[in-house]
N, C-alpha and C positions, 0 to 999 in steps of 0.2 A: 254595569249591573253586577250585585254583587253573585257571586257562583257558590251555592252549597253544598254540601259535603255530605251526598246522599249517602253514603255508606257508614253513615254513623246514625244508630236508633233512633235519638233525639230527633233527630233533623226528620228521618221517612216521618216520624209521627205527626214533627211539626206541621210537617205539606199535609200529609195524608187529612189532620183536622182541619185543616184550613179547606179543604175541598170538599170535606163534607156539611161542614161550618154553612157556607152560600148558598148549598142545596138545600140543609134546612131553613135555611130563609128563605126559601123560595123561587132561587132560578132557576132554569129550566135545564142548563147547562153549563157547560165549558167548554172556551174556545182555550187551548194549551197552544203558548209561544214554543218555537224552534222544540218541543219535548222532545224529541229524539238525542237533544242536548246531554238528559237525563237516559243515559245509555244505558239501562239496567229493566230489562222487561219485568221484573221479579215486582219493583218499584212500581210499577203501573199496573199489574194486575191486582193487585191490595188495593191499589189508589180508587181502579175501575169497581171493587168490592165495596170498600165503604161510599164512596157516589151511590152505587147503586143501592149499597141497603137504605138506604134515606130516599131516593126515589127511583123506582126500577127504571121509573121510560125516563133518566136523565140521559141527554144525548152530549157524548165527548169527544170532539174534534180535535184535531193535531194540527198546526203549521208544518207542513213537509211538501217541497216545492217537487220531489223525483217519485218515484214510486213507493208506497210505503207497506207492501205485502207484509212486512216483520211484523210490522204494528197494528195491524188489520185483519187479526184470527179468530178476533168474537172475545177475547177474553182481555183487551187492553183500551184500543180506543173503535170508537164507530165509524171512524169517519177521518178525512184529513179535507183541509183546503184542496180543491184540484186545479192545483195549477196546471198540468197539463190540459187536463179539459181547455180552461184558461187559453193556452198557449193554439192548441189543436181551432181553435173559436178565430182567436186573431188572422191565423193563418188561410182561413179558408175565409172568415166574412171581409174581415178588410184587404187582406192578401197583398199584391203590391203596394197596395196604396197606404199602406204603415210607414208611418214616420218614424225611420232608420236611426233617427238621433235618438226620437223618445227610446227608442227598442232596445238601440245599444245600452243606455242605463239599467236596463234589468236583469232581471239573473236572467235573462233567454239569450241575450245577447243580439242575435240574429234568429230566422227563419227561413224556410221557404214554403210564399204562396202555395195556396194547393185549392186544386179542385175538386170538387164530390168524391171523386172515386176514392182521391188519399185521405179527405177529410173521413170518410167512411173507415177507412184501415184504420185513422186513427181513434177515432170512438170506441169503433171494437174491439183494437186491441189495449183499450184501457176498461173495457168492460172483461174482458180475460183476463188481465191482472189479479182481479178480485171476487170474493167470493159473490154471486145476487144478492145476497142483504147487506154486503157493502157497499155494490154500485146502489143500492135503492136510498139510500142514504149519504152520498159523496156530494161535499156540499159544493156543488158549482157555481163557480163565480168568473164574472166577466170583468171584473178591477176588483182593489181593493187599496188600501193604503200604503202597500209596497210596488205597484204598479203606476204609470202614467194612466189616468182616467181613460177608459177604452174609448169616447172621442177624441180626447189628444192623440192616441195610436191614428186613428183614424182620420185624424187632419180634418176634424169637423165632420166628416160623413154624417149624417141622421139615417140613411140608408143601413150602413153597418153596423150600427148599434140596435135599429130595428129588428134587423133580421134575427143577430145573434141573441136578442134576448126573447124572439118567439120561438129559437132554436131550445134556449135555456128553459125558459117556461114550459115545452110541452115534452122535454127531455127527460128520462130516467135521474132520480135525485133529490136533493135541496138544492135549489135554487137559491143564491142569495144577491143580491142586490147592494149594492154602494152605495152608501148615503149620497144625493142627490145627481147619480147618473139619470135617474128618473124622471129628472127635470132639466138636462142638459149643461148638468156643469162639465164643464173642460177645466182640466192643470193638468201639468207634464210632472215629471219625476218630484219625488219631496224636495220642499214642503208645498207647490202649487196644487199638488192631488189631495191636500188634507186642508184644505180653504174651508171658512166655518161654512154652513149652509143658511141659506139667504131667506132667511124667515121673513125681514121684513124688506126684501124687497121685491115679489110677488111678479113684479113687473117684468123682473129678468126669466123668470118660467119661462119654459115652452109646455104653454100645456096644451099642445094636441100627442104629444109625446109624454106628458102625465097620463093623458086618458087614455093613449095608447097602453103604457104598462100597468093601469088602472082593470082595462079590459082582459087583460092577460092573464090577471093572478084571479080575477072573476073567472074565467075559463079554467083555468087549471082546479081552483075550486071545485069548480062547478062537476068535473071530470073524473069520477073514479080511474079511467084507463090511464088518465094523464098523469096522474102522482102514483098510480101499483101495477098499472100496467106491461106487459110486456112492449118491449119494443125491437121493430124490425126493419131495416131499410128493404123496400122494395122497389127503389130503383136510385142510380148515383152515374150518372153522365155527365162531362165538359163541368157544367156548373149551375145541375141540377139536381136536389137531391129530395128525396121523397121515401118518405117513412110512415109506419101504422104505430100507435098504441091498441093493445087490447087489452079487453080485463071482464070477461063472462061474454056476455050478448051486446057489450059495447064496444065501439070501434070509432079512433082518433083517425085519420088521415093526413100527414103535415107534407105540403109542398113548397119549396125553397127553390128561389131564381135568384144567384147570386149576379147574375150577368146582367150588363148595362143596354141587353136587347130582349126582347120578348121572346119567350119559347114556348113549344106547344111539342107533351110528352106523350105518350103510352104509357099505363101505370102497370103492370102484372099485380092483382090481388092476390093472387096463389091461396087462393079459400081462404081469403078474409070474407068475402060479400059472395051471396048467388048471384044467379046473375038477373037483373030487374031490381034488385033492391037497390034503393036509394039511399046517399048521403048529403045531406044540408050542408052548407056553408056557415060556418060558426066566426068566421071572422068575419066576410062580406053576409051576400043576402043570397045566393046561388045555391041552387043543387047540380047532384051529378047523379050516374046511374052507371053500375056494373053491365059490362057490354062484353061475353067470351071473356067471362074471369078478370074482366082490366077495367081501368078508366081511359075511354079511348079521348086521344084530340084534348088533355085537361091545357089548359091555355097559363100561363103564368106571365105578369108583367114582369117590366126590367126591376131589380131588385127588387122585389117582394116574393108573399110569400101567402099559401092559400091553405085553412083548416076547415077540413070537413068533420062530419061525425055522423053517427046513426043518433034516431032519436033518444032523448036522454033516458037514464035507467030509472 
């Protein structure tokens, strides 16, 4: 590709019209390759002004696979791909059972498994990285086109991809989704992960696994706590983890059994719920009930995963 010579007028002006050129046509954003490439913050904060004087709520994402604090201070970009998130996901939903070939082709190289407790460090400690209106906005993704499809990692698991994408779904962020993980495509490393998507072969779906992530983005929809909410892990043991969204007088519950046995947890609500009030089951058909500040005995199958909520606002 050819590489230009941002520190000559001509050129910043050239970029800079070309970015606001698309916005007034009407997209809603920009996804910016490798930008860090373009090492001049001076450069991107102009770039971020004219984007925005064309449409204020334009949203602008960066490629940057490590931390990107420099470029994430409200005045340059909104947002970056989170690979880490990305990586922290692999590590804890599929965990050993990653396909070491696929893995070693990516920038991650290697990993290691981890259970609740470190998946938890690491969440959090990419939510400290950055400011809250940047975590509210990091766009999380479980593949993408520099990645082996997250069931290739997974060596086919549906287990693993379920989980992590009710993880991603009712998680702090943008969610984004890969063109037909939705529907069970598999490929390893380029170019098997960038396969066209199979319009007309309908047949190769798996659509209980479309309805599944059909249902999901309906929920989150549906969820004021789930897209602005706060969120808190309130319990992360062996390989179980268990978290609230809130956002006013509504409250998300999310329960996660990574393990290939059944458990049965104690929740501590630490004054989410009094005690008697009720939460429905928004993925199955169950309720629960606050008993001494907690959810006592909540039961969780082998890899799955349980959402409650109070009633809707």
């Amino acid at each position: 590709l050819p590489k230009f010579n941002t520190d000559t007028p001509a050129v910043r002006e050239f970029l800079w019209g070309i970015g606001r050129k698309w916005i007034d046509f009407g997209i809603d954003g920009w996804r910016l390759d490798v930008p860090n490439e373009i090492d001049d913050e001076s450069f991107w904060r102009e770039f971020r002004l004219r984007v925005r004087a064309s449409n204020p709520e334009a949203y602008i994402v960066g490629e940057v696979w490590t931390e990107a604090r420099r470029w994430l201070k409200g005045d340059m970009w909104d947002a970056v791909m989170n690979y880490l998130f990305t990586r922290a996901c692999i590590a804890f939903f599929i965990g050993e059972a990653v396909d070491h070939q696929e893995l070693a082709k990516t920038s991650f190289r290697t990993l290691d498994p981890t259970g609740a407790p470190a998946f938890r460090r690491a969440i959090e400690a990419l939510e400290g990285l950055y400011h809250p209106n940047v975590v509210a906005v990091q766009l999380n993704l479980l593949g993408s086109h520099d990645l082996p499809r997250f069931l290739a990692l997974a060596r086919g698991d549906l287990s693993a991809l379920r989980l992590a994408t009710l993880f991603q779904m009712t998680y702090t962020g943008a969610p984004s989704i890969y063109y037909g993980d939705e529907i069970g495509m598999r490929g390893g490393h380029d170019p098997a992960n960038r396969g066209a998507f199979p319009w007309y072969s309908s047949e190769t779906w798996d659509n209980r696994l479309l309805h599944d992530f059909q249902r999901l983005i309906a929920l989150r929809k549906s969820r004021p706590a789930l897209r602005r909410g706060s969120f808190r892990v309130l319990h992360a043991h062996d390989d179980v983890l268990v978290y609230a969204r809130q956002l006013g007088n509504e409250t998300v519950v999310v329960a996660l059994n990574t393990s290939a046995t059944s458990k049965r947890v104690d929740v501590p609500l630490e004054g989410l719920l009094f005690d008697g009030a009720g939460l429905d089951e928004v993925w199955a058909h169950e309720s629960v009930k606050a008993e001494a500040g907690a959810l006592r005995g909540l039961k969780l199958g082998p890899r799955s995963g349980r959402v409650f909520a109070t009633a809707p606002p």
